[in-house]
C-alpha positions as CSV (number, residue, x, y, z in Angstrom):
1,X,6.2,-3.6,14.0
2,X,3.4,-5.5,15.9
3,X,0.6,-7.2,14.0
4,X,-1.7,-4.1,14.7
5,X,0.5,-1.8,12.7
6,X,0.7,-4.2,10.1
7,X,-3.0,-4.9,9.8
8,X,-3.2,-0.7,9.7
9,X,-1.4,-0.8,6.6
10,X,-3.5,-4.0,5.5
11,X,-6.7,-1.6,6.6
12,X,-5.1,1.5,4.3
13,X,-5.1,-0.6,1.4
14,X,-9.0,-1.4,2.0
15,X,-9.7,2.1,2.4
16,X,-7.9,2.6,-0.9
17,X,-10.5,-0.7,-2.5
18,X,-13.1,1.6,-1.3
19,X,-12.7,4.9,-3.2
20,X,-12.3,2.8,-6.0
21,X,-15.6,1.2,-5.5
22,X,-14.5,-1.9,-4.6
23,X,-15.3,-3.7,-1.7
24,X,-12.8,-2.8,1.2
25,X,-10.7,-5.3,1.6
26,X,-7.0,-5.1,1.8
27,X,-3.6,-7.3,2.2
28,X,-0.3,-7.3,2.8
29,X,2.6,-9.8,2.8
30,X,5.1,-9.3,5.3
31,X,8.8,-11.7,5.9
32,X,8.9,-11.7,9.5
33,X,12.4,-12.1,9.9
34,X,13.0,-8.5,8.3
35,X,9.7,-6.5,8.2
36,X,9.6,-5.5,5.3
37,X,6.1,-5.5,3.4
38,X,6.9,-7.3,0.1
39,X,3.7,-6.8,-1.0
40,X,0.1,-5.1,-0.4
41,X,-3.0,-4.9,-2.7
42,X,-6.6,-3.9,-2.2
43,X,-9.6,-6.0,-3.6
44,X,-9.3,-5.5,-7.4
45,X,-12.3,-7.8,-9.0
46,X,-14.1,-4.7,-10.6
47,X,-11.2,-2.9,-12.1
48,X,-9.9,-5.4,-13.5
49,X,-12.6,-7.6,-14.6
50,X,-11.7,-10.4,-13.1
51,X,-13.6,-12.4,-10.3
52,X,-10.1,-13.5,-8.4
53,X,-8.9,-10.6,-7.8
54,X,-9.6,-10.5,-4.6
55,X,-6.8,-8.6,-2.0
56,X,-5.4,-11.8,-0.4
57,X,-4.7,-13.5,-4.3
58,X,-3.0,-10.2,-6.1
59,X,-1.0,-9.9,-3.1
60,X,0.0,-14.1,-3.6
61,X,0.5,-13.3,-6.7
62,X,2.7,-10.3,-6.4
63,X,5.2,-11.5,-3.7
64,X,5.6,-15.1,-5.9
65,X,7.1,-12.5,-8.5
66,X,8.6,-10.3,-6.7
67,X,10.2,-13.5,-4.9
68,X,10.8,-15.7,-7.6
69,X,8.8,-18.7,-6.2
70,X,5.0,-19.7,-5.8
71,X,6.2,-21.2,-2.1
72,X,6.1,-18.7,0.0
73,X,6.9,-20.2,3.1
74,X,7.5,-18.4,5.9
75,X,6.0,-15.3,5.3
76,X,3.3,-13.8,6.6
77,X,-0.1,-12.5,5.7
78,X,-2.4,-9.8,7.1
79,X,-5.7,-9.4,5.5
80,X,-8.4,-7.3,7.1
81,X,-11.5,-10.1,6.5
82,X,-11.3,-13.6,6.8
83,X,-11.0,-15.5,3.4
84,X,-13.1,-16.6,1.4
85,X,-12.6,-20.7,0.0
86,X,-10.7,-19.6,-2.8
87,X,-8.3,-17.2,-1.1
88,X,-7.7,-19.9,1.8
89,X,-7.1,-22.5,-0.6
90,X,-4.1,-19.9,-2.3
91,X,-3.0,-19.5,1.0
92,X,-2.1,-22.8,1.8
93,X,-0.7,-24.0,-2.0
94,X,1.5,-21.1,-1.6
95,X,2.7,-22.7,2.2
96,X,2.2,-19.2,4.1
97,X,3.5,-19.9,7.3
98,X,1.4,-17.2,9.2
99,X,-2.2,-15.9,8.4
100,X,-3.3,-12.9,10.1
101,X,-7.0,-12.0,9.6
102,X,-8.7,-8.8,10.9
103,X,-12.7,-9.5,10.7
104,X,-14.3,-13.0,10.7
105,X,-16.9,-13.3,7.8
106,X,-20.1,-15.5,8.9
107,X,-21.7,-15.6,5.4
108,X,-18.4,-15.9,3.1
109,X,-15.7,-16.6,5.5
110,X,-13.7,-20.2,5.2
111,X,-11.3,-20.4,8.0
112,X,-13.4,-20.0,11.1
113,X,-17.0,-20.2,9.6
114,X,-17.8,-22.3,5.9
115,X,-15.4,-25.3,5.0
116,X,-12.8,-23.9,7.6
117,X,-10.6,-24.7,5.1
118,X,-7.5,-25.7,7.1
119,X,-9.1,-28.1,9.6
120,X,-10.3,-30.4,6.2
121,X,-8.1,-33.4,5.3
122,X,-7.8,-32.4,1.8
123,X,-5.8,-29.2,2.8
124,X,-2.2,-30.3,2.1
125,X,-0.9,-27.1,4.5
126,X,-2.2,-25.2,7.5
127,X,-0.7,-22.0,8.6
128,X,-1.2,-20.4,11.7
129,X,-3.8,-18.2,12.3
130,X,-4.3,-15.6,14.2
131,X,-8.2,-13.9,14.0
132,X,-9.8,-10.7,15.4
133,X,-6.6,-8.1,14.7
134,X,-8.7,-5.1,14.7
135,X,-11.8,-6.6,13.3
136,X,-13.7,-3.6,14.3
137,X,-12.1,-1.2,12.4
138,X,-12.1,-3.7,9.7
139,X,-15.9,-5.0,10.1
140,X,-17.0,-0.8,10.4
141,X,-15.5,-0.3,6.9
142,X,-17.5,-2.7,5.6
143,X,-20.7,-1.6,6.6
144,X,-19.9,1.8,6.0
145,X,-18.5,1.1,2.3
146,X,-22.1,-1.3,2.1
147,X,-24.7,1.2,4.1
148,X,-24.0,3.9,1.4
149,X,-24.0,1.9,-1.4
150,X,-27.9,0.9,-0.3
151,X,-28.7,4.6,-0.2
């Protein structure tokens, strides 16, 4: 699979956020030696009452359980916005050795615009990053998902 099919899967799990009146963002971990998805989660901060719960941290958090370990080093994550300073930091304590974001986020974004997280000394691990994997589809979600909320 190429990192547009996974970020498709990463985009389902947004659409998924959305009917449940969440904000559209979705994840999903993949081990690129295999392809296999260990894990994929939609934004969740609503439904479960709990202001981390954002796509990129339940999807951490699942694949540290399912794999035993809070390293998760050379795996590889697809998320369809760029993350926010929380999620970036959670990204790099758990050593991801890819990151693979679909939209860039101006106003909340910390890898390309903010902190940019990973270029600051205090950031004890940078993955690689790869930005822009069908941000349109991605950004068009979100304003779809936000333009009916406002009507």
């Amino acid at each position: 699979m190429t990192d547009e099919d996974y970020m498709r899967e990463a985009l389902a799990e947004a659409e998924a956020a959305a009917r449940r009146g969440e904000v559209p963002v979705g994840a999903v971990m993949v081990n690129p030696k295999t392809g296999e998805i260990i894990a994929r989660s939609g934004n969740a901060p609503i439904a479960l009452d709990d202001p981390t719960a954002h796509a990129e941290i339940l999807c951490l958090r699942d694949t540290g359980y399912k794999e035993g370990n809070y390293r998760l080093t050379g795996l590889t994550l697809y998320v369809t916005l760029e993350p926010c300073t929380m999620c970036a930091g959670a990204i790099s304590h758990a050593r991801i050795g890819r990151l693979v974001y679909g939209a860039s986020d101006p106003k909340g974004g910390a890898v390309e615009n903010g902190v940019r997280f990973f270029e600051q000394s205090s950031c004890h691990h940078r993955p690689d990053v790869t930005g822009g994997v069908l941000a349109d589809e991605g950004s068009q979600l979100l304003k779809s998902f936000f333009k009916a909320r406002r009507t």
